[in-house]
C-alpha positions in Angstrom: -3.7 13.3 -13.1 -0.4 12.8 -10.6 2.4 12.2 -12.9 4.5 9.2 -11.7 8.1 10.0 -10.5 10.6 9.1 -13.5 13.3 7.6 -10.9 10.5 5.4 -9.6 8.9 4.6 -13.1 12.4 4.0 -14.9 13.3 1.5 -11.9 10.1 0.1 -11.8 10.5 -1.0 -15.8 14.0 -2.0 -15.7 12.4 -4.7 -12.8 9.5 -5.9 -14.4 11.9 -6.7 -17.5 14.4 -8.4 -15.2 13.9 -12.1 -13.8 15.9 -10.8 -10.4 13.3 -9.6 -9.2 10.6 -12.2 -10.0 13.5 -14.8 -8.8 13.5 -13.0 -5.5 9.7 -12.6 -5.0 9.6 -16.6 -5.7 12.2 -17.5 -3.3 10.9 -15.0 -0.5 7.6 -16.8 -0.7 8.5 -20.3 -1.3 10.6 -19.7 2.0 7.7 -18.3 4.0 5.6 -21.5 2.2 8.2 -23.8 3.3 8.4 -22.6 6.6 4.5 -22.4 7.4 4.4 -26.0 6.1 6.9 -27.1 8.5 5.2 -25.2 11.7 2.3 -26.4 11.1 3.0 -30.1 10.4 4.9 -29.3 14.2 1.6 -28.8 15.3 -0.8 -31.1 13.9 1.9 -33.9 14.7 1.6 -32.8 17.9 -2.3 -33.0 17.9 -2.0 -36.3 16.5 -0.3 -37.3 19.1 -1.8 -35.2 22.6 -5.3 -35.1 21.1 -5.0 -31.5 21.7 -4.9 -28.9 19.3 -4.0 -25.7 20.7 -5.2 -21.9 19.4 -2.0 -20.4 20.8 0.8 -22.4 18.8 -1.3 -21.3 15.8 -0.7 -17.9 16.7 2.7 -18.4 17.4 3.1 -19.7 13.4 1.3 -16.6 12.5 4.1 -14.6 15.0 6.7 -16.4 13.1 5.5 -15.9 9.5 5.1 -12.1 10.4 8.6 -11.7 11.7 10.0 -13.7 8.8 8.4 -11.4 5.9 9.5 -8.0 8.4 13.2 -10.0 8.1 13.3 -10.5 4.5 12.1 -7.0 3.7 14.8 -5.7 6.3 17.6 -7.7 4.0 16.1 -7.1 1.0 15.2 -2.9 0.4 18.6 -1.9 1.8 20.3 -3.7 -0.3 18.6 -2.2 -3.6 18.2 1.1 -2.1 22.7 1.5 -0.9 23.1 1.3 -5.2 20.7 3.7 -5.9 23.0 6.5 -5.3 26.6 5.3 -5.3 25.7 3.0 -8.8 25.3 6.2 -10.5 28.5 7.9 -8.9 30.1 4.3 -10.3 28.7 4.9 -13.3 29.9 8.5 -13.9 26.2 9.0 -14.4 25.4 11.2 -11.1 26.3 14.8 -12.5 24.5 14.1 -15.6 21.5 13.1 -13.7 21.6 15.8 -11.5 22.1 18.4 -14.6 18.2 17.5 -15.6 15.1 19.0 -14.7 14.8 16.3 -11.6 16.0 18.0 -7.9 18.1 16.1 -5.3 14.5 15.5 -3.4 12.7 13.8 -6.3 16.2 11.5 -7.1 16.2 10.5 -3.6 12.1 10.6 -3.1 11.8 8.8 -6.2 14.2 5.7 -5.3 12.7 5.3 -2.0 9.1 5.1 -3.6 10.0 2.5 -6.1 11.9 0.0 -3.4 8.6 0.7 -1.5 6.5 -0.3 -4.7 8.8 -3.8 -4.7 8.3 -4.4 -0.8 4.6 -3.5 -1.0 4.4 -6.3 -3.9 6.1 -8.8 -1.7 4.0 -8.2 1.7 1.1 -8.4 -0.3 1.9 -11.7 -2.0 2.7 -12.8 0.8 -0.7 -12.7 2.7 -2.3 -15.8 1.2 0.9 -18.0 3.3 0.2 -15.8 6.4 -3.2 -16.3 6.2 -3.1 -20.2 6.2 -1.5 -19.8 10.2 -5.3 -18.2 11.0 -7.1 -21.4 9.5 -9.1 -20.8 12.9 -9.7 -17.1 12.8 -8.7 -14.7 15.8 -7.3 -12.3 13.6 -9.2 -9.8 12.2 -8.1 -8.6 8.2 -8.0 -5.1 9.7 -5.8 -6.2 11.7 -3.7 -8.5 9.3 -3.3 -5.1 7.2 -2.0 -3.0 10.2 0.9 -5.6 9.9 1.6 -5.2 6.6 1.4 -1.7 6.7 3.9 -1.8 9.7 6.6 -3.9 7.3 6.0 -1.3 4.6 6.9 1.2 7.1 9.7 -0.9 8.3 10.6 -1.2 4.9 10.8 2.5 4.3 13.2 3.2 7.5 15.8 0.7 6.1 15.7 1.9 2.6 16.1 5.5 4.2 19.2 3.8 5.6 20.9 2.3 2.0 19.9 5.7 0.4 21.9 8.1 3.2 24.6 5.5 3.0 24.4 5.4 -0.9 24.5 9.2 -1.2 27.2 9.9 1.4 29.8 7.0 0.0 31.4 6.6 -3.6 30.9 2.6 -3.7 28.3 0.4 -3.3 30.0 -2.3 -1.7 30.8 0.0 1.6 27.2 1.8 1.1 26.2 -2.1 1.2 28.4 -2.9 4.5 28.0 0.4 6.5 24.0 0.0 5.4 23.6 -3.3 7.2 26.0 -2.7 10.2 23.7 0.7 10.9 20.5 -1.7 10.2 21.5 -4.3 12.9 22.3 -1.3 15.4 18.9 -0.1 14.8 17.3 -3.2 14.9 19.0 -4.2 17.9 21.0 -1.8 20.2 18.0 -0.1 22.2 17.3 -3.9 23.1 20.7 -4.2 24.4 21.0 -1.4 26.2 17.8 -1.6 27.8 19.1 -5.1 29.1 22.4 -3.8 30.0 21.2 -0.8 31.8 17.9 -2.5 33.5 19.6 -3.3 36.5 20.5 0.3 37.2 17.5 1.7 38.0 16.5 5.1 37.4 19.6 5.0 34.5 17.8 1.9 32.7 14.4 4.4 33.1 16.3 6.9 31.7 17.0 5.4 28.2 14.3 3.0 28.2 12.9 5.2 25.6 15.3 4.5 22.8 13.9 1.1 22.7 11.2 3.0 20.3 13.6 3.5 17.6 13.5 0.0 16.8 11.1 -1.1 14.4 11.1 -4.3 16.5 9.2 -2.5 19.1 6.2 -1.2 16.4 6.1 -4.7 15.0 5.8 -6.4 18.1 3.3 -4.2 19.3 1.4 -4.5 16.4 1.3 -8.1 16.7 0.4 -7.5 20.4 -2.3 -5.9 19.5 -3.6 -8.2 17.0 -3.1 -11.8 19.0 -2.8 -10.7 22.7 0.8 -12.6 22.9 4.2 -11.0 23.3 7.4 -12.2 22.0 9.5 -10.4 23.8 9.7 -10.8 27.4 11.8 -7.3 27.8 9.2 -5.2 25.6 6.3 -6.5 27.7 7.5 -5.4 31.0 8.6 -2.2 29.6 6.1 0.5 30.0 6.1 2.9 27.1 5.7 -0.4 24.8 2.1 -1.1 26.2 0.9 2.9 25.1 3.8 3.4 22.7 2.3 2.4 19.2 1.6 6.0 17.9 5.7 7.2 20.0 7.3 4.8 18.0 6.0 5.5 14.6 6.4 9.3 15.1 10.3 8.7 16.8 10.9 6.6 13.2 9.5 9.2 10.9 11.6 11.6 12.8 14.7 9.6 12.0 13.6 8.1 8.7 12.7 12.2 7.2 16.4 12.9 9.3 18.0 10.4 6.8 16.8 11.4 4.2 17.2 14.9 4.1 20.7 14.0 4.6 20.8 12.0 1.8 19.1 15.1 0.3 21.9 17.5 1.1 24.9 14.9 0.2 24.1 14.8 -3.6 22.7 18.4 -3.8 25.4 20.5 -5.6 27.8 22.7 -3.6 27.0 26.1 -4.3 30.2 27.6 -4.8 31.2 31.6 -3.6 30.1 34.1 -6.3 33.9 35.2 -7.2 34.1 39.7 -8.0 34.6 39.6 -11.9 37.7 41.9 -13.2 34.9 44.6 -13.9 33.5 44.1 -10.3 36.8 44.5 -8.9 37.9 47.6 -10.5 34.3 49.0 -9.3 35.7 47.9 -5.6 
């Protein structure tokens, strides 16, 4: 039988005795109830009123919901995951933890599995509010789980984030800060510079690729793929989105193993130079 990873296990119990995390699962949902609600009282309002109910604005709720849950995972696992590191350096607890049987790959492995474990439990509650937006089907559950699968992995690249940031700083509060500021980059930079340098021709080409580091990109063309409708005019003209599913989820594992091996290498002890003992030196 696999034995469980102690980091992961040990923060898994000290959540399940805490009502944080139940408050935040709660008010995660309730949000992503609240705003399905809303949408699709929009909607049937506007039936009411047209006589016409139309299949595409029910998609569009289902867009909305989907982009919501990836946004609330994106604000939510960084900010657990820049503490998991830099709380124990607070703590004085770092060394003492390192001094144990567990190596700098299972404390880092171990933290990123068990902010997984909570984001995994939040996509998945979720699904009963994102399937009310396919009260007409078009969506297939295969489908539905592709998605979720896509905020897990979403999920995982913005943990790898806190934990590089948590292992390379001695506070959380600027783990917390330089964490978000890299997030937003990621999230958004390769759109901006694929605007900025669009109207240069073979130049915009040129670094149209880095639009793939986004998880943006791998969310909206997962949803692509699942409703036929794009959200983003820029992504559906650019070429490498329409074949660039399986690109973009190899570019982020790239950068997501990058980070943390990093993170890996910033709390692994410094091996220090073997110094020649009095004996040693007399032998010299």
């Amino acid at each position: 039988m696999m034995k469980m990873n102690p980091i992961c296990e040990r923060a898994a119990r000290a959540a399940a005795r805490t009502p944080r995390f139940s408050a935040a699962l709660f008010g995660g949902n309730a949000l992503l109830a609240a705003l399905a609600l809303f949408m699709l009282g929009l909607v049937f309002q506007r039936a009411g009123e047209t006589g016409e109910l139309r299949y595409a604005e029910m998609l569009r709720i289902f867009h909305t919901l989907v982009w919501a849950e990836l946004i609330l995972a994106a604000l939510l696992v960084p900010a657990r995951a820049a503490g998991a590191v830099s709380g124990e350096r607070e703590q004085r607890t770092l060394d003492l933890l390192l001094g144990t049987a567990l190596s700098p790959r299972r404390i880092i492995l171990g933290n990123l599995l068990q902010n997984l474990v909570s984001a995994g439990i939040f996509a998945l509650s979720g699904l009963p509010v994102l399937l009310t937006a396919l009260l007409f089907g078009g969506v297939s559950l295969a489908d539905v789980a592709l998605l979720c699968l896509g905020i897990l992995f979403s999920a995982a690249l913005s943990g790898s984030l806190g934990l590089f940031f948590s292992a390379t700083n001695r506070t959380t509060a600027v783990a917390i800060v330089e964490t978000y500021a890299a997030e937003a980059l990621l999230f958004l930079a390769p759109f901006g510079i694929l605007l900025l340098t669009k109207s240069f021709g073979s130049a915009g080409t040129a670094v149209s690729w880095l639009i793939l580091l986004s998880p943006v990109s791998l969310m909206e063309n997962l949803l692509f793929h699942a409703t036929g409708l794009h959200d983003f005019a820029a992504l559906a003209e650019n070429p490498l989105l329409q074949q660039g599913l399986i690109p973009a989820a190899l570019l982020e594992f790239l950068l997501m193993a990058v980070l943390l091996l990093a993170a890996v290498r910033a709390i692994s002890p410094r091996r220090r130079k073997r110094k020649f003992t009095t004996e040693q030196n007399l032998i010299k």
